[in-house]
C-alpha positions in Angstrom: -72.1 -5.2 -16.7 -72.8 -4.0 -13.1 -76.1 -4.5 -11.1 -76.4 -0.9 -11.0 -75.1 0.0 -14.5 -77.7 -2.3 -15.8 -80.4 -0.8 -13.5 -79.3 3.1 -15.2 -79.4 1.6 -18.8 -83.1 -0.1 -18.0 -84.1 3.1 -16.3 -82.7 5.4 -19.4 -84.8 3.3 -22.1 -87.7 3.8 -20.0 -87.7 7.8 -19.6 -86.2 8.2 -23.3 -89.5 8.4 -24.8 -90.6 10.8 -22.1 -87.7 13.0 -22.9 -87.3 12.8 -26.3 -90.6 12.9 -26.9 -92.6 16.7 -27.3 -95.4 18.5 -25.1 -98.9 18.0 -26.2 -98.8 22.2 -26.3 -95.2 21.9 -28.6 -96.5 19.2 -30.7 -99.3 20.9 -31.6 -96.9 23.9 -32.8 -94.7 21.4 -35.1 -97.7 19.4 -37.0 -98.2 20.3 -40.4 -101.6 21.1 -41.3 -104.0 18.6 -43.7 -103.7 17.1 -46.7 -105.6 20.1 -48.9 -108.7 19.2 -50.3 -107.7 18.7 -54.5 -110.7 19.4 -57.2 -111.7 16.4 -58.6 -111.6 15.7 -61.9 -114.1 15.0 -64.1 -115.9 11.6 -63.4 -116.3 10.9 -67.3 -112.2 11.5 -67.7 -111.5 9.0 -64.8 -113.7 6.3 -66.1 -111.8 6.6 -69.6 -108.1 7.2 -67.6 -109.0 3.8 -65.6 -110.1 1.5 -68.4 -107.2 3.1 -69.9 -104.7 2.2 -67.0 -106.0 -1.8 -67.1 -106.0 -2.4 -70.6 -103.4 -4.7 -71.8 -103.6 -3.3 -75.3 -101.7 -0.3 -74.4 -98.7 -2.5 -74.9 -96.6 -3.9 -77.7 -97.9 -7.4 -77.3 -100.9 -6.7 -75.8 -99.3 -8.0 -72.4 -98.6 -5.6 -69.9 -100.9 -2.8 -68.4 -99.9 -0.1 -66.2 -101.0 -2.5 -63.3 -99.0 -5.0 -64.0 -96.2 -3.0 -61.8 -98.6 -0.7 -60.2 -100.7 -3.3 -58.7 -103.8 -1.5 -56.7 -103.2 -4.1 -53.4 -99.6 -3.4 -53.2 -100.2 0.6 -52.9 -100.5 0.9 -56.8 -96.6 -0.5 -56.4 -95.4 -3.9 -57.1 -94.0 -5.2 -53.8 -90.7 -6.5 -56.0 -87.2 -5.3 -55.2 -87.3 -4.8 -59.0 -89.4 -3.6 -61.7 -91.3 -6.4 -64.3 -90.4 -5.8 -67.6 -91.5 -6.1 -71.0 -91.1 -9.9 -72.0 -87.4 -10.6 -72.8 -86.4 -7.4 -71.0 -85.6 -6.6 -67.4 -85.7 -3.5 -65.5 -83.2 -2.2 -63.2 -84.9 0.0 -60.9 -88.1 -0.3 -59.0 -91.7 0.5 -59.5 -92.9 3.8 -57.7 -96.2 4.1 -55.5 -99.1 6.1 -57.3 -101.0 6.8 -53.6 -101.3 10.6 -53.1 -99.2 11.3 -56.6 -102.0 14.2 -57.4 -99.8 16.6 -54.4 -96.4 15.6 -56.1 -94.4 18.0 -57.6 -91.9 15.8 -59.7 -92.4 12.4 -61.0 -89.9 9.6 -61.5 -86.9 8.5 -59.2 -84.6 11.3 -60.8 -88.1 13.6 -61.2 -87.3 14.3 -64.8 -91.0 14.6 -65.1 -93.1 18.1 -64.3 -96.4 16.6 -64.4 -98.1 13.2 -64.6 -98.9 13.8 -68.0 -95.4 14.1 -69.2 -94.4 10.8 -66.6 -96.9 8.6 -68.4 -95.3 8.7 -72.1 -92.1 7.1 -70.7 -93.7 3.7 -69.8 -96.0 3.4 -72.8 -92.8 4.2 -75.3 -90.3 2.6 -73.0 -88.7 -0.9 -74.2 -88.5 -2.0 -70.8 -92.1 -1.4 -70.0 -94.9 -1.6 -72.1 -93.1 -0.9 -75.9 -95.9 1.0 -77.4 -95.2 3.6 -79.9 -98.1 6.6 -78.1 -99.1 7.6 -82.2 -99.5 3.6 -82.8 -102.1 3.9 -79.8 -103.5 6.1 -81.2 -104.3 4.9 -84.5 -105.3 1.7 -82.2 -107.6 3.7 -80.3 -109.9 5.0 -82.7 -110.2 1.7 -84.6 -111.8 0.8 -80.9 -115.5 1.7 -80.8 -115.9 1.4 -77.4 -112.9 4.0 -77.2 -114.1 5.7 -79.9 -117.0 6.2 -77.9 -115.4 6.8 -74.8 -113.4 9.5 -76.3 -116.4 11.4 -77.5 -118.2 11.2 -73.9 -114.8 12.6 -72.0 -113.4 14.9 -75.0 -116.2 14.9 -77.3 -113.4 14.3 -79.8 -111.4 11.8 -80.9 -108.3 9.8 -79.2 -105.3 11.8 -79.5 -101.7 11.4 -77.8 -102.3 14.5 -75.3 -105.9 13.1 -74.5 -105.0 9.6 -74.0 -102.2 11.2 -71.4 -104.6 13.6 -69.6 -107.3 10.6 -69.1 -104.6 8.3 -67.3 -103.2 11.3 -65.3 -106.6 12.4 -64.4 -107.4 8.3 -62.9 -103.7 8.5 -61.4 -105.2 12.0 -59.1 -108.0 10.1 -57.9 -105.7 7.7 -55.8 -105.6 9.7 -52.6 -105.5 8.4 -49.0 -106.4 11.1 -46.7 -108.4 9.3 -44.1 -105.7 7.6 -41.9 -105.2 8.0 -38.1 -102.9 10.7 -38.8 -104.8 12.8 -41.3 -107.7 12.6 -39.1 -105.9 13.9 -36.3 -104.4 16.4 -38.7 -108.6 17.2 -39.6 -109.3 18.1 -36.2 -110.0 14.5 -34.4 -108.0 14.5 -31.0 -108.9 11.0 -30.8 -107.3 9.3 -33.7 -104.5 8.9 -32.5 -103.5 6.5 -29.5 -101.4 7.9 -26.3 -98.4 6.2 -27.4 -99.1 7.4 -31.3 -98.7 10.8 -30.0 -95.5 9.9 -28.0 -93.9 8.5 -31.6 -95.4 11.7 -32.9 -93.3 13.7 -30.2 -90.1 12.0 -30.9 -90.9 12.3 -34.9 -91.0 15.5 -34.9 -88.7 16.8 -31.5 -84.8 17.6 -31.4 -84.2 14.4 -30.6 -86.1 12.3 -33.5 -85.8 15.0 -36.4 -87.2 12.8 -38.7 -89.5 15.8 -39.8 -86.6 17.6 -41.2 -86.7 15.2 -44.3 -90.4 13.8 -43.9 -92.0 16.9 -43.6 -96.0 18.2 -44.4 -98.7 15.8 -44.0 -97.4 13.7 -46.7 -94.5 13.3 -44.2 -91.8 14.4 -47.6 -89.9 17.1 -48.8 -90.4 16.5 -52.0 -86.3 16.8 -52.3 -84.1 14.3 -53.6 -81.6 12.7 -50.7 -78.5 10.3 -51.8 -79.5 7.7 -48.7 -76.3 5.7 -49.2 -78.5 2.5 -50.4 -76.3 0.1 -52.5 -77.1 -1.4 -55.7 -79.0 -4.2 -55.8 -77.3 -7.2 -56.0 -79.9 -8.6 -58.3 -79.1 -6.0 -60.3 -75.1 -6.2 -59.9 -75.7 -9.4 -61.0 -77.5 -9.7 -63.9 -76.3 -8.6 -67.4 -79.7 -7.7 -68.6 -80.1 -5.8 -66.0 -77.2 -3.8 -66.2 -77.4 -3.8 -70.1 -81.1 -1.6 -69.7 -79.1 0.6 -66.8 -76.5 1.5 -69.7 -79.1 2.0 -72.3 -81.0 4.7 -69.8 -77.8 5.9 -69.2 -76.8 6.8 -73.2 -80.4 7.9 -73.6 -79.7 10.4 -70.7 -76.5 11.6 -72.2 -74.5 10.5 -69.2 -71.4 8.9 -69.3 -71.4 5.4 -68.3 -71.3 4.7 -64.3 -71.5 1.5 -62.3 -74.4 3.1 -59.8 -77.5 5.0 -60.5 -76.8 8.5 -61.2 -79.8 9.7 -59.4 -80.7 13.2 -60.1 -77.7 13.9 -61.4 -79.2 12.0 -65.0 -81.4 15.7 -65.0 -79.7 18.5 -63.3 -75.6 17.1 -64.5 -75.2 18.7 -60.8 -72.4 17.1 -59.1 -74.3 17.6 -55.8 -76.9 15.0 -57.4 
């Protein structure tokens, strides 16, 4: 390379974040405004959905908890290419985060879940996760006194399937995060965010980034679902348990057996998905 093709290339990667970057007047145009402000649920129903969420007795062996892959440090996620499992079973996708979940729409990779009601009978029921019958749980439950109790406090009735999945969805809609740098700023505070924050701010969401196209509102998603062109796992590709538990989702979806994840596709049988 030339002296002075090297000296135009140093001198276009300094001016590209000027350029690519938006006017403090623009910018102000294209952010999206706070996260909004959720009621919150009733402190008795929490304290029942989070004893709820920590107890190992909600599994088959008395094992595994709904921490156990949504682990509080790691985001309420696991951190691991690759689900846990119920013992002598592997997964073969990865555990979700739970942070913000209260302003989702759709639950589960392939959002075959409305609510987060609905989304917790999978992983009680599910072989792969904690292999609970929810009606077993039940009869468990009021055999508990301290549940038996805590039941009558949040309910003032007894344990029942749909109460046992409103408490853990009610915990699940406490986990918000609204108080970052960029929520602030969002609030009103023109000084959360640092000078060159703002610049990454302009490229996110200028022509030239675009980034907000996909990662749009303050919880920076659409809420769509986006075929990324991520490959398989190779853990996965590898492994016949693995693959095994991919094939039984599959059959219990009704879709004929594929060597990927079918995505969306398991819900809507869209093509496009």
């Amino acid at each position: 390379m030339t002296r002075w093709r090297m000296v135009w290339v140093l001198l276009a990667l300094l001016i590209w974040p000027v350029v690519s970057s938006c006017s403090a007047e623009s910018l102000e145009e294209l952010l999206p405004g706070p996260l909004p402000v959720l009621k919150a649920p009733d402190e008795k129903l929490v304290a029942l959905g989070q004893a709820l969420f920590f107890d190992r007795r909600l599994s088959g062996d008395s094992t595994m908890n709904c921490a156990v892959c949504h682990i509080p440090a790691e985001g309420f996620a696991n951190g691991q290419p690759l689900s846990p499992a119920y013992p002598t079973n592997k997964h073969w996708r990865h555990s979700q985060g739970l942070i913000n979940v209260a302003y989702l729409n759709r639950f589960l990779w392939d959002g075959r879940a409305e609510s987060l009601e609905e989304q917790a009978v999978g992983p009680i029921e599910s072989p792969f996760e904690m292999n609970l019958n929810l009606d077993y749980l039940v009869a468990r439950l009021r055999e508990e006194p301290a549940y038996r109790k805590a039941f009558q406090t949040a309910f003032g009735a007894e344990a029942t399937r749909e109460r046992i999945l409103s408490a853990l969805a009610a915990f699940e809609r406490t986990l918000v995060v609204n108080d970052t740098p960029f929520d602030r700023y969002l609030a009103g505070d023109r000084q959360a965010l640092s000078d060159k924050a703002l610049q990454g701010a302009g490229i996110f969401y200028g022509s030239r980034g675009g980034c907000a196209r996909c990662h749009a509102g303050p919880l920076l998603s659409d809420q769509k679902f986006h075929n990324l062109g991520v490959p398989e796992s190779q853990e996965l590709l590898s492994d016949p348990l693995r693959r095994a538990t991919r094939n039984f989702f599959l059959h219990t979806m009704k879709v004929e057996p594929m060597e990927r994840d079918p995505g969306r596709y398991a819900v809507t049988r869209s093509r496009a998905d």
